[in-house]
Structures are given as structure tokens and as C-alpha cells.
C-alpha atoms as a printed R data frame, in Angstrom:
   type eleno elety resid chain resno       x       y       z
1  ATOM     1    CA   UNK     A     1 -40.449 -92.098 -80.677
2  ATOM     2    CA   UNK     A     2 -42.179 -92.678 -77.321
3  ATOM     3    CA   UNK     A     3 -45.242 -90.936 -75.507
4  ATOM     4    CA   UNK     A     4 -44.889 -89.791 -72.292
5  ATOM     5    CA   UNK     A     5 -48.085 -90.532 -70.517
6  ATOM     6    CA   UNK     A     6 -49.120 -89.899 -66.669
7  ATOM     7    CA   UNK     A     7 -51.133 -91.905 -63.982
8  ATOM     8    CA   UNK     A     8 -54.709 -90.909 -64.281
9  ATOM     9    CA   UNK     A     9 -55.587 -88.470 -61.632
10 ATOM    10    CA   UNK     A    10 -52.150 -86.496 -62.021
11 ATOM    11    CA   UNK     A    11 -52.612 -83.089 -63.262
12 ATOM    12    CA   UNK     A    12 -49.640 -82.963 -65.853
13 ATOM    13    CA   UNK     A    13 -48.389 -79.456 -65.492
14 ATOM    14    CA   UNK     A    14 -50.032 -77.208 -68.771
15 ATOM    15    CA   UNK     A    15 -47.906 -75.722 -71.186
16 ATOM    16    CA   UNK     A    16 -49.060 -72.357 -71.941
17 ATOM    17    CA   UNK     A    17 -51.663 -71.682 -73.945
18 ATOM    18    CA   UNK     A    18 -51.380 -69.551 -77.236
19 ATOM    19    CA   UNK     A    19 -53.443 -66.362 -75.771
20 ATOM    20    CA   UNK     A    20 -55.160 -65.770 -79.112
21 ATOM    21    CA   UNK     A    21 -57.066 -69.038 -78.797
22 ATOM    22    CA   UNK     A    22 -58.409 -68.152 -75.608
23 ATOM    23    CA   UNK     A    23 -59.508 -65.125 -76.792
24 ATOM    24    CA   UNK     A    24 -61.789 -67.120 -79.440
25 ATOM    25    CA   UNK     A    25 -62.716 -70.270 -77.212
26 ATOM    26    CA   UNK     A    26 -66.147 -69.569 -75.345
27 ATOM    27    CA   UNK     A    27 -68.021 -72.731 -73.130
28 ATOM    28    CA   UNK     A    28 -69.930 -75.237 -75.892
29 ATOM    29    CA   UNK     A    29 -72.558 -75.751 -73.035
30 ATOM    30    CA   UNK     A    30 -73.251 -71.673 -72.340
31 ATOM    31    CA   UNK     A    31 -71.422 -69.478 -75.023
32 ATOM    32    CA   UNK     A    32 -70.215 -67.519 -72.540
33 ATOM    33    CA   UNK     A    33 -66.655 -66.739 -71.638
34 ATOM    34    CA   UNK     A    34 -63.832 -68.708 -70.081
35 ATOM    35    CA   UNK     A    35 -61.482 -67.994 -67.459
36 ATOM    36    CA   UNK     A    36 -57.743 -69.921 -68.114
37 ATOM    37    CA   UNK     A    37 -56.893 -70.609 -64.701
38 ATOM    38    CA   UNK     A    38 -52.947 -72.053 -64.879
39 ATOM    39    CA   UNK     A    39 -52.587 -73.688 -62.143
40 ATOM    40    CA   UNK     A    40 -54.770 -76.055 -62.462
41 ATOM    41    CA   UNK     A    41 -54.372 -76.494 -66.050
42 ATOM    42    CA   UNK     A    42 -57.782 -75.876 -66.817
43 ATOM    43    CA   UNK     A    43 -60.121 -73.173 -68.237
44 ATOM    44    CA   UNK     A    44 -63.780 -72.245 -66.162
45 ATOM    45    CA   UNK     A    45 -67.040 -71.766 -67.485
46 ATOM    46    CA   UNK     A    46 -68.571 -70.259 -64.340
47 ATOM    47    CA   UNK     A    47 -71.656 -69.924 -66.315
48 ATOM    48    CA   UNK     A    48 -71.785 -73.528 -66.532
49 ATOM    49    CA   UNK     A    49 -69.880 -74.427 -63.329
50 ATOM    50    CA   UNK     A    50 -67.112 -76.507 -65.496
51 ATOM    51    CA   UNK     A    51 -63.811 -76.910 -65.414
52 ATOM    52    CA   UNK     A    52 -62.287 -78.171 -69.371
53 ATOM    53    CA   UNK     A    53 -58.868 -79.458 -69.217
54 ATOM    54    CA   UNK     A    54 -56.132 -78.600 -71.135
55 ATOM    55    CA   UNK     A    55 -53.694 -81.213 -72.134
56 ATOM    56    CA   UNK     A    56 -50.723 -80.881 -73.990
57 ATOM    57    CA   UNK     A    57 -51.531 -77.784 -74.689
58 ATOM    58    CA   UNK     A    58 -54.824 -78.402 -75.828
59 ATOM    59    CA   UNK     A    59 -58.096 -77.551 -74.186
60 ATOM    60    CA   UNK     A    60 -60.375 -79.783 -74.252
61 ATOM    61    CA   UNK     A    61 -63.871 -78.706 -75.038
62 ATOM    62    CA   UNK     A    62 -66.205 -81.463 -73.994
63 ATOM    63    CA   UNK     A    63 -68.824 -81.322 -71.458
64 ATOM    64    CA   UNK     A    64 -68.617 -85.117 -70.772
65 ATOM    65    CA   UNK     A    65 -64.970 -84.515 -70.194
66 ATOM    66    CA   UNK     A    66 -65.234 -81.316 -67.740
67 ATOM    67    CA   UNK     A    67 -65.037 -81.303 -63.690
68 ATOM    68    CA   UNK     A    68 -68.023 -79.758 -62.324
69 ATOM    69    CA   UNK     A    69 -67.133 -77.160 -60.085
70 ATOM    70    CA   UNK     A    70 -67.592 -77.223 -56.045
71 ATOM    71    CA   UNK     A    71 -70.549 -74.970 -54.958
């Protein structure tokens, strides 16, 4: 079985994410809500001005791993 893996700095396209989860996950920086924002495969603590990726499916919930926001 092989792993399919992409170029860093491509934003794989997200599969969904299970709804429930996101209605549990909060920012580990703030504790305050995030936003799942599809398109760019990602879910926004605006609290904290991150971005956490999701890959594979699965969000990733590291502050060393999020993209500070612009602004």
C-alpha cells in the first residue's frame, strides 16, 4: 500500500470534516471557538488570529503548526 503525499506548500483539497467534531474542537491557545472555513482547508481561531490545518481529514491542533492570519 502506498501514501499519496503532496509538494509542501500545496493545499491538498480537505475532505469534509465530521460536523460533530467541530462542534467539540475550540482553539488550544484561546478556548474560544473555531470557524471551519473549506476552502482553505483550515479552521480560524480569530481570537487567536490562527489558521490550524486540516489534513486528511484531521485538524490539526498545534499552535507551532498554525498560519497566523493577515491583519
Amino acid at each position: 500500500m502506498s501514501q499519496t503525499t503532496t509538494p509542501a506548500g500545496d493545499a491538498p483539497a480537505s475532505p469534509s470534516v465530521d460536523p460533530r467534531l467541530l462542534e467539540i474542537l475550540v482553539c488550544p491557545v484561546t478556548k474560544g471557538p473555531l470557524r471551519y472555513d473549506r476552502a482553505a482547508g483550515e479552521l480560524v481561531s480569530e481570537g487567536a488570529g490562527l489558521a490550524y490545518p486540516i489534513r486528511d481529514g484531521i485538524p490539526i491542533m498545534l499552535p507551532d503548526e498554525a498560519r497566523r492570519l493577515a491583519g
